[in-house]
PyMOL Python script that loads the backbone (N, CA, C, O; Angstrom):
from pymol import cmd

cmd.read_pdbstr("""\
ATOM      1  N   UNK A   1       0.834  -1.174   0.000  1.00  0.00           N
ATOM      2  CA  UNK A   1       0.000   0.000   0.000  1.00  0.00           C
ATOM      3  C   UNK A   1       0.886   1.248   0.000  1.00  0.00           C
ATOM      4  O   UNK A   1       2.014   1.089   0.467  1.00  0.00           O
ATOM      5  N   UNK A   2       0.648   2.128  -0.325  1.00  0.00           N
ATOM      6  CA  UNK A   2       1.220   3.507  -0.709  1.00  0.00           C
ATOM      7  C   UNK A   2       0.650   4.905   0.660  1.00  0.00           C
ATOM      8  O   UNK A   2      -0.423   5.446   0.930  1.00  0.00           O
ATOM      9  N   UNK A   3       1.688   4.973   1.052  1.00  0.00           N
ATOM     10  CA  UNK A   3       1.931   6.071   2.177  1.00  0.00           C
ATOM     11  C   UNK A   3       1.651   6.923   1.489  1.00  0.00           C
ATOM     12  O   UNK A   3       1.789   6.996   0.268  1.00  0.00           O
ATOM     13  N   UNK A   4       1.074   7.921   2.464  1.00  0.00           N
ATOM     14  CA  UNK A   4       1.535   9.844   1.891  1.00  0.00           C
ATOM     15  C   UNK A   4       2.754  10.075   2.854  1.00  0.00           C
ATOM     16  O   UNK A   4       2.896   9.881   4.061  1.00  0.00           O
ATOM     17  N   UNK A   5       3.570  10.557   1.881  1.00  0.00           N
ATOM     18  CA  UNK A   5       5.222  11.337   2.817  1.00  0.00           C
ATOM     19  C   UNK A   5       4.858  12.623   3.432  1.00  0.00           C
ATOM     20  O   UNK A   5       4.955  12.689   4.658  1.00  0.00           O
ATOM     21  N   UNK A   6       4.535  13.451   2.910  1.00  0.00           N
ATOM     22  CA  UNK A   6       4.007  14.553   3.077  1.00  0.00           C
ATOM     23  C   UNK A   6       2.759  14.695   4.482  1.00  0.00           C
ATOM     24  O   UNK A   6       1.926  13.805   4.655  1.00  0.00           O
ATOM     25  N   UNK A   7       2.817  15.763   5.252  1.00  0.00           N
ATOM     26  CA  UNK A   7       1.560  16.193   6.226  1.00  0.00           C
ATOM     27  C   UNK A   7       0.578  16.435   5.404  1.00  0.00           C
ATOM     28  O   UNK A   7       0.637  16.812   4.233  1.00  0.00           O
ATOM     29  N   UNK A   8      -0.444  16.177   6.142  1.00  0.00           N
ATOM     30  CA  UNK A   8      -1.818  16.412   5.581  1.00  0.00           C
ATOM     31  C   UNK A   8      -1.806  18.382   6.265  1.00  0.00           C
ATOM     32  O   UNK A   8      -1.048  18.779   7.150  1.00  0.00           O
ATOM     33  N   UNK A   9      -2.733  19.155   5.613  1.00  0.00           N
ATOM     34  CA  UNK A   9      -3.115  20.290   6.403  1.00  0.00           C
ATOM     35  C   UNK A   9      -4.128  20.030   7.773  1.00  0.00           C
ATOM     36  O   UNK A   9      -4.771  19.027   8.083  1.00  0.00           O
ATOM     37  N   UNK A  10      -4.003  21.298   8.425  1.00  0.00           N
ATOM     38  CA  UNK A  10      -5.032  20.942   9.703  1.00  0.00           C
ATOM     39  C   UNK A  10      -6.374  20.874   9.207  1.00  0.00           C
ATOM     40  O   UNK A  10      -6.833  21.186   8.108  1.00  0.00           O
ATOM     41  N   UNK A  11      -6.891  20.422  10.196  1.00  0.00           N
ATOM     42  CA  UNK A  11      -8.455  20.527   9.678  1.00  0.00           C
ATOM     43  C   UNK A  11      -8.801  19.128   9.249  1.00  0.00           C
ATOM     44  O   UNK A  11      -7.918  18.323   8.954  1.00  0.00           O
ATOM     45  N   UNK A  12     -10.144  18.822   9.211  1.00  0.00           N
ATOM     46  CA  UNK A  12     -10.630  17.495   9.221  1.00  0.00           C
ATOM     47  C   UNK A  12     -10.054  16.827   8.024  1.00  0.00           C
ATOM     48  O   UNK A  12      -9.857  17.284   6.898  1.00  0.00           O
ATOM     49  N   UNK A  13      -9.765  15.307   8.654  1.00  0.00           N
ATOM     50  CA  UNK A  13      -8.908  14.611   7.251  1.00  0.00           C
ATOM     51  C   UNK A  13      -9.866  14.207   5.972  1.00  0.00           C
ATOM     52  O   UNK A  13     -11.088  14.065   5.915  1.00  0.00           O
ATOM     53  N   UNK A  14      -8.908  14.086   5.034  1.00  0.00           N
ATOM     54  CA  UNK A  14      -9.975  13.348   4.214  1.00  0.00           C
ATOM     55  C   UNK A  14     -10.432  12.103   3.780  1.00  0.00           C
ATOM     56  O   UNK A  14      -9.565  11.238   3.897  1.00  0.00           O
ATOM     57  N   UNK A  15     -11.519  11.700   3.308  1.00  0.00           N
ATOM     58  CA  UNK A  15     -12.011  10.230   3.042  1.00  0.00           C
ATOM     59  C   UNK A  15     -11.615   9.895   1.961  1.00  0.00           C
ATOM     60  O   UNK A  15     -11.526  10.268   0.792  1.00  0.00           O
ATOM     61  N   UNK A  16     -11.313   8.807   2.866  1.00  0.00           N
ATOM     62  CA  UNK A  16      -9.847   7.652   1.506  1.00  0.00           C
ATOM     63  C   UNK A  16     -10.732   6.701   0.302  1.00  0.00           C
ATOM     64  O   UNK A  16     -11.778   6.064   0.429  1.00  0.00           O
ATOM     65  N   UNK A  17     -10.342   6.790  -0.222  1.00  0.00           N
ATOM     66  CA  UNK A  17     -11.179   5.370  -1.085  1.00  0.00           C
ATOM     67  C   UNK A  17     -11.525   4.509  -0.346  1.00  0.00           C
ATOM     68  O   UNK A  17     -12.728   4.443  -0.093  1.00  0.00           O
ATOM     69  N   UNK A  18     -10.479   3.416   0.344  1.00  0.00           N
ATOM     70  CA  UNK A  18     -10.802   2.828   1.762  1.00  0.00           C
ATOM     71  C   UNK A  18     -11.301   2.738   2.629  1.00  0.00           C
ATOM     72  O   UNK A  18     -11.366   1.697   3.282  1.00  0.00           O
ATOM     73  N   UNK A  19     -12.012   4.200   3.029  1.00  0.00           N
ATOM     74  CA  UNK A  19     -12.748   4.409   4.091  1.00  0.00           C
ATOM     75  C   UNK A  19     -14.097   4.216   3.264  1.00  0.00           C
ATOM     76  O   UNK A  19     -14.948   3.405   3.629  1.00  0.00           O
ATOM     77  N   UNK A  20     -14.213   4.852   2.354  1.00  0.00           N
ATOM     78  CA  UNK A  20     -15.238   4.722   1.645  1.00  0.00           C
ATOM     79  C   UNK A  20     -15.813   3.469   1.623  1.00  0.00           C
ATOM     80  O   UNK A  20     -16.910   3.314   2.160  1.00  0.00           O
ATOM     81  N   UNK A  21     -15.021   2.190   0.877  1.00  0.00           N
ATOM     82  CA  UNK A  21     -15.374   0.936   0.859  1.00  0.00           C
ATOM     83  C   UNK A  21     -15.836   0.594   2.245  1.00  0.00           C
ATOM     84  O   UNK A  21     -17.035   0.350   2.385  1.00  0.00           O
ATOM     85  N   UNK A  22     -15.044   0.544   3.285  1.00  0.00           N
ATOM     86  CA  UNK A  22     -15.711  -0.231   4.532  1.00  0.00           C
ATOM     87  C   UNK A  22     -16.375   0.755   5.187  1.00  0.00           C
ATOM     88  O   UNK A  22     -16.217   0.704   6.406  1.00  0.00           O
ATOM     89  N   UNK A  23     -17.131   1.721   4.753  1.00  0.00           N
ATOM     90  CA  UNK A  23     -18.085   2.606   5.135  1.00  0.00           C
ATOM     91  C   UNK A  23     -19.475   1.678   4.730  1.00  0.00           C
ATOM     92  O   UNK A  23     -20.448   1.471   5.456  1.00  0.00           O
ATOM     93  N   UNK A  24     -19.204   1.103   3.085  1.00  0.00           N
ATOM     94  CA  UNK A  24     -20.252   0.878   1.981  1.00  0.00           C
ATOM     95  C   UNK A  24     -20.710  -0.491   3.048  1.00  0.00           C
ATOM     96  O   UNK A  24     -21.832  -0.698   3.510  1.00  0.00           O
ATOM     97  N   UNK A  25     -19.489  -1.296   3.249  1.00  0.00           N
ATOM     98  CA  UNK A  25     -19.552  -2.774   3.873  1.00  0.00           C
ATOM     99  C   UNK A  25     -20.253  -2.418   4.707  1.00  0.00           C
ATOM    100  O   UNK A  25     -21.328  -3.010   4.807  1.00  0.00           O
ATOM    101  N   UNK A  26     -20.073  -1.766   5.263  1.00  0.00           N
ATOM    102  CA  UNK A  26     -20.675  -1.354   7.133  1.00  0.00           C
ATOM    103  C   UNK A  26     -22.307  -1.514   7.027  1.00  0.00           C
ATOM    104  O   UNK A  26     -22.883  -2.448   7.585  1.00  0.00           O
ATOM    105  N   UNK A  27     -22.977  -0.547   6.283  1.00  0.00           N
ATOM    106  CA  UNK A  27     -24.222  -0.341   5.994  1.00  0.00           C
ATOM    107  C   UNK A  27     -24.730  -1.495   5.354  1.00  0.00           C
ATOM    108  O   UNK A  27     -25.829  -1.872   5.761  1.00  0.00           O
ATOM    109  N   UNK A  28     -23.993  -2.393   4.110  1.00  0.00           N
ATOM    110  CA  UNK A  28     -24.669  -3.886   4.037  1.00  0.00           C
ATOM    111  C   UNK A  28     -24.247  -4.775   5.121  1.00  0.00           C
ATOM    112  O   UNK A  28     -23.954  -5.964   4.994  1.00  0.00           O
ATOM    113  N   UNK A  29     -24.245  -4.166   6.073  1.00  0.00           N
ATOM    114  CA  UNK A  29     -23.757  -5.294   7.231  1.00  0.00           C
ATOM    115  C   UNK A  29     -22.701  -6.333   6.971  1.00  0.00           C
ATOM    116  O   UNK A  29     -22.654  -7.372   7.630  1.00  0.00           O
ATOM    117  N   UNK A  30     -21.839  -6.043   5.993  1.00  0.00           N
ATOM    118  CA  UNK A  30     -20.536  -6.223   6.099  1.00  0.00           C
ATOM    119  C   UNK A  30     -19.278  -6.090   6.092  1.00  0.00           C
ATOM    120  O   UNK A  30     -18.315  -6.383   5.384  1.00  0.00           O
ATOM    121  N   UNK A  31     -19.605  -5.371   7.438  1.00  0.00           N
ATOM    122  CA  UNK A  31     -18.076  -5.006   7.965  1.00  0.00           C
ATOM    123  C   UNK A  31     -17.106  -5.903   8.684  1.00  0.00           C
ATOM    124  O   UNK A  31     -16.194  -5.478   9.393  1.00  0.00           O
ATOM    125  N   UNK A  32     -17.349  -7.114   8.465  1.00  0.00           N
ATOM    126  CA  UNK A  32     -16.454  -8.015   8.612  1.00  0.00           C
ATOM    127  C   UNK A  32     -15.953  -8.680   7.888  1.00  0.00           C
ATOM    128  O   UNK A  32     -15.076  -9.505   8.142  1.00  0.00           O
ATOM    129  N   UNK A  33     -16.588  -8.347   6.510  1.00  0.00           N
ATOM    130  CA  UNK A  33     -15.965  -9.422   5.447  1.00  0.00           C
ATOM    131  C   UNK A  33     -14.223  -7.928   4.966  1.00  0.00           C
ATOM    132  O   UNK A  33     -14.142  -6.700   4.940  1.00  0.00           O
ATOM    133  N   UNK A  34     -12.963  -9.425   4.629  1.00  0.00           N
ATOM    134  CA  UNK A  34     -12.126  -8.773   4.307  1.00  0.00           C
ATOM    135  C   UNK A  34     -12.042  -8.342   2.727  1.00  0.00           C
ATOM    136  O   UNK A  34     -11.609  -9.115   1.872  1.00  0.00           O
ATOM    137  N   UNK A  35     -12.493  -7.056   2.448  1.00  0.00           N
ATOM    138  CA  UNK A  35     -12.791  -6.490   1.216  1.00  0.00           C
ATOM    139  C   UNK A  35     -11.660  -6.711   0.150  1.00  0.00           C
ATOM    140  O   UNK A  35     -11.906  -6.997  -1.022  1.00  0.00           O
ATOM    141  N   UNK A  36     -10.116  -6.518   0.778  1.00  0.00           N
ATOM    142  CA  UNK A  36      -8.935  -7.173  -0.099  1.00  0.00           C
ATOM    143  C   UNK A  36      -9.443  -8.348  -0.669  1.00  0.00           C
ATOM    144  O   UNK A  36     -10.091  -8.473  -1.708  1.00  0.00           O
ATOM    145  N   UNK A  37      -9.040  -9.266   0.202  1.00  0.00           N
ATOM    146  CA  UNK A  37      -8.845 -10.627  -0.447  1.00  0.00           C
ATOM    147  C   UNK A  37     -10.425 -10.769  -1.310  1.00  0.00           C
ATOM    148  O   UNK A  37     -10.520 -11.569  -2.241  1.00  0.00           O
ATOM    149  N   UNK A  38     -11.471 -10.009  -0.934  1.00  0.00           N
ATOM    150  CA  UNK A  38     -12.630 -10.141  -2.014  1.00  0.00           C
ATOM    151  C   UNK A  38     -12.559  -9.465  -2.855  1.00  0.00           C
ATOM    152  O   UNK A  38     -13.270  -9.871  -3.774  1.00  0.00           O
ATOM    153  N   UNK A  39     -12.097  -8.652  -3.064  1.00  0.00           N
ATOM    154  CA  UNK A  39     -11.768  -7.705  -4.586  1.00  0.00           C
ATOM    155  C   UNK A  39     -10.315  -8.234  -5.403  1.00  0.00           C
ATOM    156  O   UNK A  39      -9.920  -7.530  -6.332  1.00  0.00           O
ATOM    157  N   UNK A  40      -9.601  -9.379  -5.067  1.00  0.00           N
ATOM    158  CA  UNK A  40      -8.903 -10.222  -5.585  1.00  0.00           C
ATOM    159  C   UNK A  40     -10.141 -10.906  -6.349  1.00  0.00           C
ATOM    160  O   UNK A  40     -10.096 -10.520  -7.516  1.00  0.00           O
ATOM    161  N   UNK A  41     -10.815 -11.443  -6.223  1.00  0.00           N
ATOM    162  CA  UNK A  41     -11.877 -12.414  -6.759  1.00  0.00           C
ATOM    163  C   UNK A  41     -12.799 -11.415  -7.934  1.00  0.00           C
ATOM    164  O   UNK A  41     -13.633 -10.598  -7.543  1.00  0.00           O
ATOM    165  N   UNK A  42     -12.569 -11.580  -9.027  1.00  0.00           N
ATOM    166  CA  UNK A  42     -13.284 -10.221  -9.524  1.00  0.00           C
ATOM    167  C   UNK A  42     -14.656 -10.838  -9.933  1.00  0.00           C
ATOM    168  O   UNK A  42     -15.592 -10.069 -10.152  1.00  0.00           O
ATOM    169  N   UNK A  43     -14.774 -11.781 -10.012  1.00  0.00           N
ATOM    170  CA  UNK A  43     -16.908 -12.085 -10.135  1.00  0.00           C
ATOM    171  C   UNK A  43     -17.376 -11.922  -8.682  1.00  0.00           C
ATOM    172  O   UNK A  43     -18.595 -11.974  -8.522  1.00  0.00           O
ATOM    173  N   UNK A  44     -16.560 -11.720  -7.524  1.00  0.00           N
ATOM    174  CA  UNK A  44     -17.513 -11.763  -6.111  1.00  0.00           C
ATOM    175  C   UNK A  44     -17.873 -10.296  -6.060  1.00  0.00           C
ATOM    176  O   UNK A  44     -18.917  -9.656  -5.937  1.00  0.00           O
ATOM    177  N   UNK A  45     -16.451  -9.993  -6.219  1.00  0.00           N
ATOM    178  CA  UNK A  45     -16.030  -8.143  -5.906  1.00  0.00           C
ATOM    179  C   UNK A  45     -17.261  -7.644  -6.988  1.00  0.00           C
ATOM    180  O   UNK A  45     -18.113  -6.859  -6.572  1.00  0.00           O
ATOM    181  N   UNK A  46     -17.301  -8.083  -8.233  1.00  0.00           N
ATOM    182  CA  UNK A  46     -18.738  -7.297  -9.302  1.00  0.00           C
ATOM    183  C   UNK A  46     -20.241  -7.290  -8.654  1.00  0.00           C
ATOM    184  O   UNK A  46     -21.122  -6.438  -8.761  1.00  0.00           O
ATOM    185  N   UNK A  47     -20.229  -8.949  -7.708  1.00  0.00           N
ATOM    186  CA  UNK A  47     -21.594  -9.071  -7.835  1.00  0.00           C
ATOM    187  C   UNK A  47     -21.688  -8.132  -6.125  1.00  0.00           C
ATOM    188  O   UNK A  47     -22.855  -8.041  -5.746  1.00  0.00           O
ATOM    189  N   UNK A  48     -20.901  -7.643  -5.387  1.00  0.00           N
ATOM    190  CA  UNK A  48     -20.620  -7.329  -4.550  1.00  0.00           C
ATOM    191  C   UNK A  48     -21.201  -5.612  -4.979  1.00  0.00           C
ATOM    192  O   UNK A  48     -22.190  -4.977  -4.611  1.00  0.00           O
ATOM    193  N   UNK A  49     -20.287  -5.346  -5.729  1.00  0.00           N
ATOM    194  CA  UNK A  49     -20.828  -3.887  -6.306  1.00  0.00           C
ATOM    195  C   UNK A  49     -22.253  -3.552  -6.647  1.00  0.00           C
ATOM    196  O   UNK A  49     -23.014  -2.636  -6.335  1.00  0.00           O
ATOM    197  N   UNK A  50     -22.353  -4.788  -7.516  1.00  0.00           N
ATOM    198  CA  UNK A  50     -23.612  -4.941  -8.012  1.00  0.00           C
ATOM    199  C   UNK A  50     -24.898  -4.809  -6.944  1.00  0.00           C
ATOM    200  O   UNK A  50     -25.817  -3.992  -7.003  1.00  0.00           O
ATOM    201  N   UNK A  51     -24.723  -5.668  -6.135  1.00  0.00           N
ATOM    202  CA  UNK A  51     -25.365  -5.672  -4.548  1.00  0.00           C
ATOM    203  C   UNK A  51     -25.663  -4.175  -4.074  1.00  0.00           C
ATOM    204  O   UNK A  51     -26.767  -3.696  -3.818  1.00  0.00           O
ATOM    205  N   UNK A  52     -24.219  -3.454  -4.011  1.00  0.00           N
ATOM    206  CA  UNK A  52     -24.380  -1.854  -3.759  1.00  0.00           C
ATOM    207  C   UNK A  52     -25.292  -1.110  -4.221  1.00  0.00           C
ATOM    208  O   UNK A  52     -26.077  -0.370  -3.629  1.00  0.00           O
ATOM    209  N   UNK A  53     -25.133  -1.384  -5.578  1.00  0.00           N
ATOM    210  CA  UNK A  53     -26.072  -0.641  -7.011  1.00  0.00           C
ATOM    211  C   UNK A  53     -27.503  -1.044  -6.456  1.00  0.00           C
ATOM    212  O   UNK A  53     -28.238  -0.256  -5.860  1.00  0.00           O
ATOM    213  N   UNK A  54     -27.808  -2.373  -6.726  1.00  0.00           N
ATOM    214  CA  UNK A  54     -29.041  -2.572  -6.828  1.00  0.00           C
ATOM    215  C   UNK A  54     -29.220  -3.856  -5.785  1.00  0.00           C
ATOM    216  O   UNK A  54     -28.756  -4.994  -5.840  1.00  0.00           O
ATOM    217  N   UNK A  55     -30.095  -3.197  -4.800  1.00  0.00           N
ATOM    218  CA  UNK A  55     -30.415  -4.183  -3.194  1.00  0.00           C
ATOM    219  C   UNK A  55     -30.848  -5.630  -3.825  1.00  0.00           C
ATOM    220  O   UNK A  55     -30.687  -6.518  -2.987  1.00  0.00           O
ATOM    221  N   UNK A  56     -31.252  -6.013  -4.824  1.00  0.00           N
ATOM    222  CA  UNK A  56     -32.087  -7.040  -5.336  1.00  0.00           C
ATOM    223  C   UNK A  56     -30.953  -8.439  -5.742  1.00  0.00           C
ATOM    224  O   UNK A  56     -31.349  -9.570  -6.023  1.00  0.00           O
ATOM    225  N   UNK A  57     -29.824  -8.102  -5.695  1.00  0.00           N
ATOM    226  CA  UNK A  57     -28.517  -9.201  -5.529  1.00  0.00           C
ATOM    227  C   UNK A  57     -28.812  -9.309  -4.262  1.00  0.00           C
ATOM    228  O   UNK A  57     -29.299 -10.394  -3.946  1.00  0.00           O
ATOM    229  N   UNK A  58     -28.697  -8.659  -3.567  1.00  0.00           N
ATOM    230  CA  UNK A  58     -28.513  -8.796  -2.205  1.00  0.00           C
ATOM    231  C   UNK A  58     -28.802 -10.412  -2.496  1.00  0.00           C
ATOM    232  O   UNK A  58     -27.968 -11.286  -2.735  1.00  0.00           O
ATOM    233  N   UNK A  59     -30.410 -10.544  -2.388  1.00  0.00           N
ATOM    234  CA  UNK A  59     -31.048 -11.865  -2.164  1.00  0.00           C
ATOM    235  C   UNK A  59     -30.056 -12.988  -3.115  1.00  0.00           C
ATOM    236  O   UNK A  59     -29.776 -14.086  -2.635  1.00  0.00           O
ATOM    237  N   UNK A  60     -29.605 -12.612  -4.392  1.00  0.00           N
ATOM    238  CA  UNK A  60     -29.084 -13.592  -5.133  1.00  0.00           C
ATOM    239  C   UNK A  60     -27.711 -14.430  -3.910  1.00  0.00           C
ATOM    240  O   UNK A  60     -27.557 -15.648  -3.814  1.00  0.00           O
ATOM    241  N   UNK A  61     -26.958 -13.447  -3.186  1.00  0.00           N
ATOM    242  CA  UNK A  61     -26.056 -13.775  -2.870  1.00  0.00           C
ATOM    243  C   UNK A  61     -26.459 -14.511  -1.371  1.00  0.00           C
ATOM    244  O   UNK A  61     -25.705 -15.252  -0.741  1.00  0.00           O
ATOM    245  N   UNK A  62     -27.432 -14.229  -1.088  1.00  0.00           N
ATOM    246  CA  UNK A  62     -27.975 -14.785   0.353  1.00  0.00           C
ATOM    247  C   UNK A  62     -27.728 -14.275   1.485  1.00  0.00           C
ATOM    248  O   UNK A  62     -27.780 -14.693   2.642  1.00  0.00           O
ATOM    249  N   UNK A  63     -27.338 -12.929   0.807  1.00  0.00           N
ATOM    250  CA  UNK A  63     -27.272 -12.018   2.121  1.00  0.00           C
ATOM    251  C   UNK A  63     -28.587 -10.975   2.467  1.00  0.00           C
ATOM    252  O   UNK A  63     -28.814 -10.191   1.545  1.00  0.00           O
ATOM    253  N   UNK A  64     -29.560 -10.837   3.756  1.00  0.00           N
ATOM    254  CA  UNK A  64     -30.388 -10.230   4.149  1.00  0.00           C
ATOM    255  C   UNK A  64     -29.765  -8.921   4.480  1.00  0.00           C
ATOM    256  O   UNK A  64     -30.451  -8.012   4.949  1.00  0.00           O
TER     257      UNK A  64
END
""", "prot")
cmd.dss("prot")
cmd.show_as("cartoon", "prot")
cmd.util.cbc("prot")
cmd.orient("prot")
């Protein structure tokens, strides 16, 4: 993974791509699944997105 060398300025930090993703997990109630090793898998990581997009995977994947 890739550091910043550099200080950030004061003032509230900003939202990482990363944070973003296990923000997204959080709200489908999965914030325990490890999003790396699932975005290695690129048909889970799609239908995963897909899930995001449109709640109606949800059910395909068997997640409530």
């Amino acid at each position: 993974m890739w550091k910043l060398k550099e200080r950030r300025p004061l003032g509230r930090p900003w939202r990482r791509w990363e944070d973003t993703i296990k923000m997204d997990l959080k709200d489908l109630g999965l914030g325990v699944v490890d999003w790396g090793d699932l975005a290695q898998n690129r048909d889970r990581w799609r239908a995963l997105v897909n899930a995001v997009i449109n709640p109606r995977f949800l059910k395909m994947l068997g997640i409530s």
